[in-house]
C-alpha positions in Angstrom: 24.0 -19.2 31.5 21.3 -20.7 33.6 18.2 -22.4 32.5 16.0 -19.4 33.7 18.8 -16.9 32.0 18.3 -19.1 28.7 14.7 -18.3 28.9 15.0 -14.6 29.1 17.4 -14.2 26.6 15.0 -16.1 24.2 12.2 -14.2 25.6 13.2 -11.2 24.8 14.7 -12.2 21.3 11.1 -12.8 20.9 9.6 -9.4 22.1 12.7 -7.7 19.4 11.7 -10.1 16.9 8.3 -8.8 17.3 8.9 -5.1 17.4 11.1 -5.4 14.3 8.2 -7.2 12.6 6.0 -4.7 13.9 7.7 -2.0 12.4 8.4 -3.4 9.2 4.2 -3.7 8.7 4.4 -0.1 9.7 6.8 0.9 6.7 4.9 -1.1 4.9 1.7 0.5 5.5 2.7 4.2 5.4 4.1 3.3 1.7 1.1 1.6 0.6 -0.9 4.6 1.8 1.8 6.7 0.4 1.6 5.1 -3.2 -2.6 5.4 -3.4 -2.4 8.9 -2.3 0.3 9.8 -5.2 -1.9 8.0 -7.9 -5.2 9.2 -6.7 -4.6 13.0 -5.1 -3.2 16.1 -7.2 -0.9 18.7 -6.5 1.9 19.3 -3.9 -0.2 16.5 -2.0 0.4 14.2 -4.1 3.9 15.2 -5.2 4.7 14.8 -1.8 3.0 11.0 -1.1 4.9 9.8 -3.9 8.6 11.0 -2.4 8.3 9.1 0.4 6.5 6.4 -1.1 9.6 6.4 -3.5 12.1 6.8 -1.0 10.3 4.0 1.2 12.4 1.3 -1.5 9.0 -0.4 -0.4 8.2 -0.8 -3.9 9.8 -2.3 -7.1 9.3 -3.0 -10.8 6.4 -1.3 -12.8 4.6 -0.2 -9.1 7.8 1.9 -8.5 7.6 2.9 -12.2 4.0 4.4 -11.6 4.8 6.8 -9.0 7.8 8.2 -10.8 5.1 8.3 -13.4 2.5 10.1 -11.5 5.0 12.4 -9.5 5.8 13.5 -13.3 2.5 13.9 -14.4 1.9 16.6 -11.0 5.2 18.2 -11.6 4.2 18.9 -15.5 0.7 20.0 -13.9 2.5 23.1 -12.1 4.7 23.0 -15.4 7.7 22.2 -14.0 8.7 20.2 -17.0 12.4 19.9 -16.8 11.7 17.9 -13.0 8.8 15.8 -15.0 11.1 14.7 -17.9 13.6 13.7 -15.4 11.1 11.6 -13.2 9.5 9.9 -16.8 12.7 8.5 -17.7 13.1 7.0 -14.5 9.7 5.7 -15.0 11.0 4.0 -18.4 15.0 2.8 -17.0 12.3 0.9 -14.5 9.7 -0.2 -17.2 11.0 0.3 -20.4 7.9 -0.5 -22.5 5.9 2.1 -19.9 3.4 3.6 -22.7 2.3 6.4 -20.9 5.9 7.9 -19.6 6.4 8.0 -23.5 3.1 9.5 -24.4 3.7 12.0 -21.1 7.2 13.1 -22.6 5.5 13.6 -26.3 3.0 16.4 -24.3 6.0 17.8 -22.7 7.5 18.0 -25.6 4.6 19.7 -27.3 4.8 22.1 -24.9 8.5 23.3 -25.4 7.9 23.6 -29.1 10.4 20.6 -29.9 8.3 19.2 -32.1 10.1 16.4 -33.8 10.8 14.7 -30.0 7.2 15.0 -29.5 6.7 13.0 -32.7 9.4 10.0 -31.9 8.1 9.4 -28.0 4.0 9.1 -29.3 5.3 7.2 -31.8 6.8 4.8 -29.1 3.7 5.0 -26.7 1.2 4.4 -30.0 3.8 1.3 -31.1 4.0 -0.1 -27.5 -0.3 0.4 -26.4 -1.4 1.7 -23.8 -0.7 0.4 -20.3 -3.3 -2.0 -18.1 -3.4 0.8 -15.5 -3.3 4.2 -17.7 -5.2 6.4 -15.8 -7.0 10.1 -15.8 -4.5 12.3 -14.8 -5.3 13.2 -10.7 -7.1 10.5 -10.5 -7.8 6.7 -9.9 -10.1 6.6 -12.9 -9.3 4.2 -15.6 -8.7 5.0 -19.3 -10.4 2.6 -21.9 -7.3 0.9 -24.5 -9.0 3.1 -27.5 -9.7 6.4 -25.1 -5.5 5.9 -24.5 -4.5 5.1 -28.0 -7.1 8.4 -28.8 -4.5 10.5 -26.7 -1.2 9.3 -28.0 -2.4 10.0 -31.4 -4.1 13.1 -30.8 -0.1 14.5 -29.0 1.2 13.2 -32.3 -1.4 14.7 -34.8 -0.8 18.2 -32.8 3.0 18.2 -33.3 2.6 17.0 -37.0 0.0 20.0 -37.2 2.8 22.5 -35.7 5.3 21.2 -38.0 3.0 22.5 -40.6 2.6 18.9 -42.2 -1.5 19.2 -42.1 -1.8 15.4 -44.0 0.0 13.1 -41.4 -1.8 15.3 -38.4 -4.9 14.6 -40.7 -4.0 11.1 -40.6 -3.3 11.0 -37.0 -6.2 13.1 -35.7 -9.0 11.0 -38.2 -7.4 8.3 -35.3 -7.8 10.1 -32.4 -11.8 10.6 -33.2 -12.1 7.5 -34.5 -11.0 5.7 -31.3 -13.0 8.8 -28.9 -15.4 10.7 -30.8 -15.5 12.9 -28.0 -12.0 14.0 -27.9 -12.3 17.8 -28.5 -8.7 18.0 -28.3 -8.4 16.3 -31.3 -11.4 17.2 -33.2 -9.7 21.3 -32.8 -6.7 20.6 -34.1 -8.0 18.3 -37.3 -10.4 21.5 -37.2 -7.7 23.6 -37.6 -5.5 21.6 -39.8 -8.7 21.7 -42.3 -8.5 25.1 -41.8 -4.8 25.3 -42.6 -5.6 23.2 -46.2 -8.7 25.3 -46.9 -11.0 22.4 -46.5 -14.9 23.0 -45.3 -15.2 20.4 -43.3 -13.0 22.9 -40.8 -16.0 24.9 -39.1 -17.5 21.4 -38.5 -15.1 20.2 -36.0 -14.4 23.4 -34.5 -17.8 23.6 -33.6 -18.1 20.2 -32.2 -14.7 21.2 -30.5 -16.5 23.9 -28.6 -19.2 22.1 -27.7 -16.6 19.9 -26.3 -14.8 22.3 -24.3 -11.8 23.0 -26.4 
């Protein structure tokens, strides 16, 4: 090969060097855009974004973690629980401490009526704390460590509640509103577990429940 031949052949290794590197920042770019879109969106939108951003195998460790996470949360949204369950545990063989693919199984749980399973997977999220980037659900808004912890035990308290054992839900609940005094959520079903003992202070939170929403 001739000097001039030598120069082409490395010129245009250059040019596919650069296309290739082109099109990696591409990938790289639709699956970053992909990932915010599955975190921040709701709905099939968001369902969607995080496939492909799963499938770009653009992202690993706890970031990969979160959009299983989040694709869950959507598919338990249009209560598709049995595809949720499936995408929180592989949230949690990515992240096994993941707090909130815990706490999001516990509600699911909850939901189906299994009631002891509920109980073990809050447990887990309450013993573990809540994750750095727990989030509202649909949204890229942030939840405070004692607004998170005010969730976990308020999933807990409700399945203690349904399981007819009114003093640990008490227990759990007198958490919740301690942590978020506005958690109507909880303050109902500590309203309602007063109820179930026949103590006044039911009609209390019931009311503040209301006022709350719930």
């Amino acid at each position: 090969m001739g000097i001039m031949g030598k120069r082409l052949w490395a010129y245009n290794a250059c040019l596919l060097a650069a296309g290739l590197a082109l099109l990696a920042g591409t990938f790289e770019v639709r699956a970053a855009d992909d990932a915010r879109t599955c975190i921040r969106e709701s709905g099939d939108a968001a369902i969607d974004a995080c496939s492909r951003a799963i499938k770009s195998s653009r992202l690993s460790g706890h970031a990969l973690a979160r959009l299983y996470l989040s694709r869950g949360v959507e598919q338990r949204a249009k209560q598709d629980y049995d595809l949720a369950l499936v995408d929180f545990a592989e949230a949690l063989k990515i992240d096994k401490k993941y707090s909130d693919a815990f706490f999001n199984r516990c509600s699911i749980y909850n939901f189906k009526k299994e009631y002891d399973l509920a109980i073990a997977e809050c447990s887990q999220a309450i013993k573990l704390g809540p994750s750095a980037d727990a989030t509202v659900a649909g949204g890229s808004e942030r939840l405070g460590k004692d607004h998170a912890i005010s969730d976990y035990y308020t999933e807990r308290g409700f399945a203690y509640f349904k399981k007819d054992d009114y003093i640990h839900a008490t227990v759990d609940l007198d958490n919740a509103i301690r942590l978020n005094p506005d958690n109507g959520r909880a303050l109902k079903a500590r309203g309602l577990a007063y109820e179930a003992r026949g103590d006044s202070r039911a009609q209390a939170d019931l009311t503040a429940a209301k006022l709350l929403g719930e």
